[in-house]
KOLNUZA-255664 format. One record per residue (C-alpha): x, y negated, z negated. Coordinates in pm, whole numbers, padded with zeros to 5 digits, always signed. Example, Ala and Ser with C-alpha at 12.3 -4.5 7.8 and 13.67 -1.06 7.14 Angstrom:
BEGIN
+01230+00450-00780+01367+00106-00714
END
This chain:
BEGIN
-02750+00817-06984-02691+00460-06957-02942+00188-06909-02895+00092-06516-03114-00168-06356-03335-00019-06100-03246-00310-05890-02908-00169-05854-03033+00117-05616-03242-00155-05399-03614+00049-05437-03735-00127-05100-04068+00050-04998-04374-00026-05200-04464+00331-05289-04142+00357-05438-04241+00075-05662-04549+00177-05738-04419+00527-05863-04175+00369-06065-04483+00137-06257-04694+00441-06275-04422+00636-06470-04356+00338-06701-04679+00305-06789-04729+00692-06880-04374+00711-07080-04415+00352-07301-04757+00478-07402-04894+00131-07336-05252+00111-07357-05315-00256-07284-05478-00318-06892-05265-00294-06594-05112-00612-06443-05275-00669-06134-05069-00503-05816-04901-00791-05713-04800-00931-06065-04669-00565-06148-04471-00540-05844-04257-00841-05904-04235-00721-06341-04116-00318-06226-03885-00562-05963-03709-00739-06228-03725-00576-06541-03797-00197-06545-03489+00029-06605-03375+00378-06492-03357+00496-06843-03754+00399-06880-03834+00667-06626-03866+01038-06678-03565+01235-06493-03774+01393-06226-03874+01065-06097-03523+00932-06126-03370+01184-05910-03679+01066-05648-03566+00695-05692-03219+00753-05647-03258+00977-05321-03525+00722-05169-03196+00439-05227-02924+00660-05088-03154+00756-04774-03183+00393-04716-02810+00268-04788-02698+00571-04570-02964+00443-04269-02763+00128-04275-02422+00240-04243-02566+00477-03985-02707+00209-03817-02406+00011-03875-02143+00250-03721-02356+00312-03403-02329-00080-03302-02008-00064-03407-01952+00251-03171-02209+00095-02885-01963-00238-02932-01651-00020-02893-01774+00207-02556-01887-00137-02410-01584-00325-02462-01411-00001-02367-01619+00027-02020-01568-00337-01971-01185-00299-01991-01207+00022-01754-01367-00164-01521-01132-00484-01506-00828-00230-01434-01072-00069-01160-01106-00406-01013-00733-00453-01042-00675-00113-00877-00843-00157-00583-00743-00555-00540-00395-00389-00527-00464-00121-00261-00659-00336-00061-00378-00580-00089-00170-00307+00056-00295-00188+00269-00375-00514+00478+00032-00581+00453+00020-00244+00587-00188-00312+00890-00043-00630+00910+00287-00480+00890+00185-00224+01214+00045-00477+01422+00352-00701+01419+00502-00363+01556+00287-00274+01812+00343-00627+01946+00656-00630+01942+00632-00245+02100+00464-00423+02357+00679-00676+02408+00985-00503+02480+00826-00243+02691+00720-00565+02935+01060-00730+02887+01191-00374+02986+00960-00354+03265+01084-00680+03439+01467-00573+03366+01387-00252+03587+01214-00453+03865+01538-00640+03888+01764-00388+03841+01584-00152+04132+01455-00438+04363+01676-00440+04695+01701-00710+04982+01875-00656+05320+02131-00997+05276+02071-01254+05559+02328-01555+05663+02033-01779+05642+01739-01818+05462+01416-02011+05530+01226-02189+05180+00882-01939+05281+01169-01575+05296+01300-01737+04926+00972-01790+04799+00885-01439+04882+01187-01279+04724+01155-01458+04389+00777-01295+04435+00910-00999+04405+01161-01059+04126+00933-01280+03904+00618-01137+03737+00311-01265+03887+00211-01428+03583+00549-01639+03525+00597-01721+03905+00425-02072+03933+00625-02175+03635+00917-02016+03800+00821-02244+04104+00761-02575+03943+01087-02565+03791+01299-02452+04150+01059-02727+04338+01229-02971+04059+01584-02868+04077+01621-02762+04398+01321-02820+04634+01402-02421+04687+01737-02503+04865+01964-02205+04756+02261-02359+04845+02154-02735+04692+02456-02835+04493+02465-03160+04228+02779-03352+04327+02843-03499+04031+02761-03210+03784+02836-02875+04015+02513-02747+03913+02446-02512+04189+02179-02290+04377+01791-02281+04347+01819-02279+03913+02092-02529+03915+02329-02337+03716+02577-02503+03580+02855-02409+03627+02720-02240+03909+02963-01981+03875+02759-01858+03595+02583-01652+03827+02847-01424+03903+02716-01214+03599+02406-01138+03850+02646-01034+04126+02960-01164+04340+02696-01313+04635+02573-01606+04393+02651-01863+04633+02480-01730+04927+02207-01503+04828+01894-01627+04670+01783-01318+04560+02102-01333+04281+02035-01668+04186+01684-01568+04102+01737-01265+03959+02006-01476+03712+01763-01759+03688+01456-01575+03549+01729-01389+03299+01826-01743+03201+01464-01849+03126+01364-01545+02962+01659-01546+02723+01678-01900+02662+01251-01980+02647+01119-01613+02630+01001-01675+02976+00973-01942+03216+00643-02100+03144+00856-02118+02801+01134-02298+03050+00858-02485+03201+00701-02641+02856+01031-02731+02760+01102-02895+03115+00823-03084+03100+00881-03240+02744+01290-03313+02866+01290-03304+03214+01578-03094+03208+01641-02710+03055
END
């Protein structure tokens, strides 16, 4: 067998060592006194070889190194594995986070998405609702009619909300005259339609009945402003609309 430095299989406990100086001693046949422990620990360290000890003892210095070397790979490959599963978890969880960012995301737009619906549901189901108020409402026609009998038709034309709007723009253009006419324009009627003729699309009586000029005058402003507190901002800001 060759001569291999003990060294070489990295002895680390102090039995170990001790074994090894024991068997030295016994197999050189040296008679002369024991270096102290300490003394003999650092010698057997650095000097004794493999080939100095008796095979049995050998085979018990070479398992005690490979135990060791194979504790610390061991060791080794579970932080390497404990590394691995945390830097695995930690990726998991980034693309969890991601995930639900996304769906969240979603489904906001989503609800978003709905309630611009529902609104503007609700918003043609009023504008519908007005249409069949002035489709359906009917007034007996009169040759003449008084400022309080116009008022009281365009009550029942205009929603309740939009009336005083309604008003403040008639009480500008027309003081609620429904046969006021601009002599220099031909605007004409309570809404000062211009042409006045315009109001033929709300029926042939334009010129005479107010309930037609109202019932084209509140289509104007809703069209137009979306409604006629929309007319009235805009009056208000041009004195005209």
């Amino acid at each position: 067998m060759s001569r291999i430095s003990v060294r070489g299989f990295a002895v680390a406990s102090a039995t170990a060592v001790t074994t090894v100086g024991a068997v030295v001693g016994v197999a050189s046949g040296n008679t002369a006194q024991v270096a102290s422990d300490d003394n003999f620990e650092t010698t057997a360290a650095d000097t004794t070889l493999l080939a100095d000890i008796p095979a049995g003892q050998q085979a018990q210095v070479q398992t005690a190194s490979l135990a060791q070397q194979a504790d610390v790979q061991a060791g080794a490959a579970d932080a390497t594995a404990k590394k691995s599963a945390e830097e695995s978890a930690r990726i998991q969880a980034a693309k969890d986070a991601t995930s639900k960012k996304k769906a969240a995301d979603k489904a906001a737009e989503e609800e978003r998405k709905a309630e611009e619906e529902r609104k503007k549901a609700a918003a043609e189901k009023e504008r519908a609702s007005r249409d069949e108020v002035r489709s359906t409402a009917s007034f007996t026609q009169q040759s003449s009619y008084t400022v309080a009998e116009v008022q009281a038709i365009a009550r029942q034309i205009v929603p309740a909300d939009q009336f005083q709007c309604f008003s403040n723009i008639v009480n500008h253009e027309s003081t609620w005259n429904y046969k006021a006419q601009n002599p220099s324009s031909g605007a004409y009627g309570l809404v000062q339609a211009l042409p006045g003729s315009k109001m033929a699309s709300a029926g042939a009586d334009w010129q005479t009945n107010p309930a037609t000029q109202i019932k084209w005058g509140l289509n104007y402003m809703n069209d137009r402003y979306d409604s006629p507190c929309g007319a009235w901002s805009f009056w208000q800001a041009n004195n005209w609309y």
